[in-house]
C-alpha positions as CSV (number, residue, x, y, z in Angstrom):
1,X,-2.8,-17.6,-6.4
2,X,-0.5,-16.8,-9.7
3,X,3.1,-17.1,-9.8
4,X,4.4,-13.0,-8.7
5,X,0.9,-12.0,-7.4
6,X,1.5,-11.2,-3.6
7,X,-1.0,-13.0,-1.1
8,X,-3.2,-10.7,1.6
9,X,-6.2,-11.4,3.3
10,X,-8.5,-10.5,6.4
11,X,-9.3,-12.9,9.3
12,X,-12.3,-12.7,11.1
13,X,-15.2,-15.1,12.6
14,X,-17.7,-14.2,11.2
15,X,-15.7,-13.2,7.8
16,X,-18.0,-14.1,5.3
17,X,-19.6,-10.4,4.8
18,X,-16.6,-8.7,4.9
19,X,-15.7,-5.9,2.1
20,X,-11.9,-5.8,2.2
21,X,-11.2,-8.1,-0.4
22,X,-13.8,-5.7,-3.0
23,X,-11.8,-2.6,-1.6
24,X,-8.6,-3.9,-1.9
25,X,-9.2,-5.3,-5.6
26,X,-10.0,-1.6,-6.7
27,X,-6.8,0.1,-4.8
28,X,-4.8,-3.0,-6.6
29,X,-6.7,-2.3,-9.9
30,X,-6.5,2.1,-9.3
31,X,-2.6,1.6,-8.5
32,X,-1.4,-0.9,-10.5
33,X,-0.4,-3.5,-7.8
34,X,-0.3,-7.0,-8.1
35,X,-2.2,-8.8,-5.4
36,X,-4.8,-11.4,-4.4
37,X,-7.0,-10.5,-1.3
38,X,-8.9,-13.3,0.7
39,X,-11.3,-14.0,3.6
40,X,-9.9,-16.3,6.1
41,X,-12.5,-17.6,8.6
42,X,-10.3,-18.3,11.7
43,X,-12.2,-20.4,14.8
44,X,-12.2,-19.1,18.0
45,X,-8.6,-19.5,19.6
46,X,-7.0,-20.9,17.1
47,X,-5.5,-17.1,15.5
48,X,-1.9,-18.4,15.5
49,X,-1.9,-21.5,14.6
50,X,-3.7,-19.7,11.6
51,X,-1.6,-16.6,11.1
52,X,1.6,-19.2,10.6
53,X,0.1,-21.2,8.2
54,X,-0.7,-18.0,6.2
55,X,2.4,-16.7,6.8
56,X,4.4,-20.0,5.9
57,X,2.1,-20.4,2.5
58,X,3.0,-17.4,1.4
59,X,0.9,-15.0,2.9
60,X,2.3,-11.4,2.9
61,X,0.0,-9.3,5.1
62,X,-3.7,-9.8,6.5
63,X,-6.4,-7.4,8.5
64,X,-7.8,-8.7,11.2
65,X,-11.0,-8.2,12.6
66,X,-13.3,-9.1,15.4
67,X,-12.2,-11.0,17.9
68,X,-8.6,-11.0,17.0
69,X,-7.2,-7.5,17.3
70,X,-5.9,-8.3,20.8
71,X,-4.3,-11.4,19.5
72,X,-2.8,-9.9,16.7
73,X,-1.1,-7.5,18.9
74,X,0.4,-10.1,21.4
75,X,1.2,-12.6,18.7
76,X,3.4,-9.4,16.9
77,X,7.4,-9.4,16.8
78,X,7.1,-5.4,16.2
79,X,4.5,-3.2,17.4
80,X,4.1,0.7,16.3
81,X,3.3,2.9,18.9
82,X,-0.1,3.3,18.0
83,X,-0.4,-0.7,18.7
84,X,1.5,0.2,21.8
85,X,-0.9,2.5,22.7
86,X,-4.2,1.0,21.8
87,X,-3.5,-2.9,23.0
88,X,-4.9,-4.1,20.0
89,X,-4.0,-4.1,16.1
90,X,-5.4,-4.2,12.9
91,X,-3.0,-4.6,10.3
92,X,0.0,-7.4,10.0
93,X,2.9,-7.2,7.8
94,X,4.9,-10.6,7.3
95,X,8.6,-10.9,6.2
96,X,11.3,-13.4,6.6
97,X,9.7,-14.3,10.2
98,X,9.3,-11.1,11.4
99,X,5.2,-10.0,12.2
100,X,5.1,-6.2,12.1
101,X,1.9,-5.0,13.9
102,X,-0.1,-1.8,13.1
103,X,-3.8,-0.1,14.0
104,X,-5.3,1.8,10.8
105,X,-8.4,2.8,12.4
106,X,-8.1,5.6,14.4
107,X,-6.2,7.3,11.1
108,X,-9.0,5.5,8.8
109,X,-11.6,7.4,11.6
110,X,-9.9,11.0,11.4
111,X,-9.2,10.6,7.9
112,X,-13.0,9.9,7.0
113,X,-14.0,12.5,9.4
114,X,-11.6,15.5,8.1
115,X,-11.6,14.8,4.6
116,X,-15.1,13.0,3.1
117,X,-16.8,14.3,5.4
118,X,-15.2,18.1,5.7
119,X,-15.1,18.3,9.4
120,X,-12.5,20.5,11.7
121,X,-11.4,18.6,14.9
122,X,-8.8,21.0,15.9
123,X,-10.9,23.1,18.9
124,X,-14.0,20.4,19.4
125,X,-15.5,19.0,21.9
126,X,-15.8,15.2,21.3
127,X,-17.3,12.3,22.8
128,X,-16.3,8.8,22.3
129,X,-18.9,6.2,23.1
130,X,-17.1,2.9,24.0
131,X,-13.8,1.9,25.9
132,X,-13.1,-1.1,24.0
133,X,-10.8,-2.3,21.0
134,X,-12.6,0.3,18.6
135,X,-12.4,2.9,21.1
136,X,-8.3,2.3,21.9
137,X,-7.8,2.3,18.3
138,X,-9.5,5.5,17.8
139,X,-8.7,7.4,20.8
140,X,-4.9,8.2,19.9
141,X,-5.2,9.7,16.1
142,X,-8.2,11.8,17.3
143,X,-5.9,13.2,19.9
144,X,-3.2,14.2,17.2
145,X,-6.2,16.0,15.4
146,X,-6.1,18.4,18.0
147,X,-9.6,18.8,20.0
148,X,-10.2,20.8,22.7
149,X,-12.2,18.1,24.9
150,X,-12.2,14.0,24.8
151,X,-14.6,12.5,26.8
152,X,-14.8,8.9,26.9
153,X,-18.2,7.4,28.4
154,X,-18.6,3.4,28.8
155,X,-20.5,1.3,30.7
156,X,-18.1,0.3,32.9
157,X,-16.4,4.1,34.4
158,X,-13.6,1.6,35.4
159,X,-12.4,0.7,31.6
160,X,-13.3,4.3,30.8
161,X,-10.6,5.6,32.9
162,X,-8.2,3.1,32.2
163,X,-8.3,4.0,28.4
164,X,-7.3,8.0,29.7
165,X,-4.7,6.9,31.7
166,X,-3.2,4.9,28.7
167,X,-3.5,8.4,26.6
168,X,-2.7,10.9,29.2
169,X,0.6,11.9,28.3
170,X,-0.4,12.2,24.5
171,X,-3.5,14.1,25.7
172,X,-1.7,16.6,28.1
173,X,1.2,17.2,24.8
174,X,-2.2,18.0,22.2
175,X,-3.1,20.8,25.2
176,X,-6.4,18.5,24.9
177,X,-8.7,18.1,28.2
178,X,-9.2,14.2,28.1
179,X,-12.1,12.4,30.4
180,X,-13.4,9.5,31.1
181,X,-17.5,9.0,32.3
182,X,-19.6,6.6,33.3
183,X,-23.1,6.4,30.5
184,X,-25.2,5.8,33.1
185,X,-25.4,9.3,34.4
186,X,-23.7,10.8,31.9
187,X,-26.2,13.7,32.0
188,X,-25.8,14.6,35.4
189,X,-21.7,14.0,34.9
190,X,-21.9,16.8,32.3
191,X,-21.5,20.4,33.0
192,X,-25.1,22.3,32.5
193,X,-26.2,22.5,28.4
194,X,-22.7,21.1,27.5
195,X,-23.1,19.9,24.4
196,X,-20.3,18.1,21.7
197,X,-20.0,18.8,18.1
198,X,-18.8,15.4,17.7
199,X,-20.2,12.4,18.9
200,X,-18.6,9.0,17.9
201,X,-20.4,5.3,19.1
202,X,-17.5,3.2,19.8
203,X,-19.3,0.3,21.5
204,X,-21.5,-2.5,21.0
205,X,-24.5,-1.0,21.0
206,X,-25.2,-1.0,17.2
207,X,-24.1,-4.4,16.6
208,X,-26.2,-5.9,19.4
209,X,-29.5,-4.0,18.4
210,X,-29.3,-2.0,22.2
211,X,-30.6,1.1,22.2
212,X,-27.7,4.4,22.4
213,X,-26.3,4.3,25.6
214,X,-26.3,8.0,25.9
215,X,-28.9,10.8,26.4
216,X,-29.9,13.2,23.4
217,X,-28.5,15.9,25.4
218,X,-25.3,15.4,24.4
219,X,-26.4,16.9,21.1
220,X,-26.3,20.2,20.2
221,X,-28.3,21.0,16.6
222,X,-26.0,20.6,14.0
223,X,-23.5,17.9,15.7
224,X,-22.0,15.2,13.9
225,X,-23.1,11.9,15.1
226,X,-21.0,9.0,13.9
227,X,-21.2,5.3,14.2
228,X,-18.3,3.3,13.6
229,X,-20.5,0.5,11.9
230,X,-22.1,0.7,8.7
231,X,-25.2,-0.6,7.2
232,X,-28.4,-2.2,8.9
233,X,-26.2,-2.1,12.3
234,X,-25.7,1.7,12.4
235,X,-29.3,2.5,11.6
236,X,-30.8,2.6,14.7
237,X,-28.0,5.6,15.6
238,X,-28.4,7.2,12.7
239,X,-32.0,7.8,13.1
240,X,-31.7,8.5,17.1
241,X,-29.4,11.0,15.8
242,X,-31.5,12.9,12.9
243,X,-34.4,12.8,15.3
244,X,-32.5,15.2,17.5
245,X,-31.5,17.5,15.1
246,X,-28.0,16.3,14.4
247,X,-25.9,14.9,11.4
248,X,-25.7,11.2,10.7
249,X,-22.5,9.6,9.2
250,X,-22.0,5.9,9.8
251,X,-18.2,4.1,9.7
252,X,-18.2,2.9,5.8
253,X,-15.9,5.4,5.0
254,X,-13.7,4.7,7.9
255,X,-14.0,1.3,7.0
256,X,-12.4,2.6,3.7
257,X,-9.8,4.8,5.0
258,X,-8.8,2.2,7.5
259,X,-8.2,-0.3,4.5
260,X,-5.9,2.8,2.6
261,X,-3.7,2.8,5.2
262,X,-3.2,-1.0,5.4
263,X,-2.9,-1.1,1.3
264,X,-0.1,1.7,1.8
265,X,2.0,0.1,4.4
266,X,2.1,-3.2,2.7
267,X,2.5,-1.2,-1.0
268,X,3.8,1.6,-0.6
269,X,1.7,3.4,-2.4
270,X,-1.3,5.3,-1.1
271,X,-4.7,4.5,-3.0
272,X,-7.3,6.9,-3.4
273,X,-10.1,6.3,-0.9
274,X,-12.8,8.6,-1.8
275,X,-14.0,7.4,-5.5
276,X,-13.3,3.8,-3.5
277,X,-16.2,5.1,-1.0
278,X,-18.6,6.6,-3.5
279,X,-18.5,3.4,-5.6
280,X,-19.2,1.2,-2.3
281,X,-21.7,3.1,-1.2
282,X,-23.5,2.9,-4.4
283,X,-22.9,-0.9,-4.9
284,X,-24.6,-1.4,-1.0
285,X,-27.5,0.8,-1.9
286,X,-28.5,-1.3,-5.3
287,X,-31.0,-3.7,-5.1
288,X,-30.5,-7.1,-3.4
289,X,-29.8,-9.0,-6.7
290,X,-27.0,-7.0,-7.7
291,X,-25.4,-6.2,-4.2
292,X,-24.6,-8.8,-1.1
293,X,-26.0,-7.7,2.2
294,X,-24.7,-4.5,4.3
295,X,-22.4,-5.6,7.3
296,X,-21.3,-3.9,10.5
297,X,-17.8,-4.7,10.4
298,X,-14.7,-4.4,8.2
């Protein structure tokens, strides 16, 4: 790193296909900022023994993604309330000691949703897929958009209702109806021909090749259907969800977003994450020689 260039990375395992450190070279190049942005493959348990030696070489702020959102939330000195909220974080900031913890997703989520992809959540009926870290982190900024209806469906109705209870109060201050659902059964769960104009796969599913853990009758023609991963892992969703007449987004742009928010808490500044989007989207679809593999995570 040069003398008066700030240190960032993200921390992962697996790292290696991550696209921060190409985002966050063209906000620093699109704002002027000085920075240098690294992957940092972490092992398995060993997140704070690596966060200190970042920290203590001069590391100013870092990402982190799967598995270590939880840890970076316990490991935090200060926690924002949406940390506080979702359990988990995404985004460090490091100064004289202190570890300042922060979730961009959710806001990278709604921001993707509401202005790339030019869609109204105030008054919709949504349903979140998933009651894990990506869910929590999601779960509170879609509530501030204002829908009419949340319902969370997972696996495990247990985890499903414990994510609602977390959000309760912020759902009953939005006026929002807020629910939580087992998948298996969903159908039968639902109330006749509902139908959401917003469907949003928050689990595993994608990344471990499983099929969609919910029916096609939760689609109504002309929903949006959104996976939060991107590339070869969101495909199988995607198609599920043109088959049955719906729109297909997948999570690159909330990958994007997500990363804007980071770049403006640590900078101050807030970088422009549309052009960003377009350009990454047109680097992943050139051919193999020219562009590294598509990934499902950020």
């Amino acid at each position: 790193m040069n003398t008066g260039v700030d240190l960032y990375c993200v921390m992962g395992n697996p790292v290696e296909h991550s696209r921060s450190p190409w985002i966050h070279a063209r906000f620093a190049e699109l704002t002027g900022e000085r920075l240098c942005y690294e992957r940092r493959l972490v092992p398995l348990g060993g997140f704070a023994d690596a966060l200190h030696h970042f920290a203590a070489t001069g590391g100013r702020g870092c990402n982190v993604t799967v598995p270590f959102k939880l840890d970076a939330a316990h490991i935090a000195t200060h926690r924002s309330e949406r940390v506080l909220l979702a359990g988990a974080a995404n985004t460090l900031t490091l100064a004289d000691g202190a570890i300042v913890a922060d979730n961009t997703d959710g806001l990278g989520l709604v921001a993707d949703l509401t202005r790339n992809a030019g869609i109204e959540l105030a008054g919709r009926d949504v349903l979140l897929i998933g009651a894990g870290g990506a869910a929590a982190g999601a779960l509170g900024p879609l509530l501030q958009a204002g829908p009419r209806r949340i319902v969370v469906a997972n696996r495990t109705l247990a985890r499903a209702q414990a994510l609602v209870q977390a959000h309760a109060a912020l759902a009953a201050l939005q006026k929002t109806e807020l629910l939580a659902l087992a998948t298996q059964g969903l159908e039968a769960d639902l109330a006749p021909n509902h139908r959401f104009d917003l469907v949003i796969n928050a689990s595993a599913s994608s990344l471990a090749g499983d099929a969609v853990p919910v029916p096609a009758s939760v689609l109504r023609p002309g929903s949006l259907a959104y996976d939060m991963m991107y590339g070869a892992a969101a495909q199988g969703f995607l198609d599920w969800a043109s088959a049955h007449g719906a729109h297909a987004r997948d999570g690159l742009g909330m990958l994007v977003e997500q990363a804007a928010e980071a770049f403006a808490i640590w900078r101050g500044v807030h970088p422009p994450g549309a052009p960003v989007l377009a350009e990454l989207r047109a680097l992943m679809a050139a051919p193999p020689a020219a562009a590294a593999p598509a990934s499902a995570a950020p």
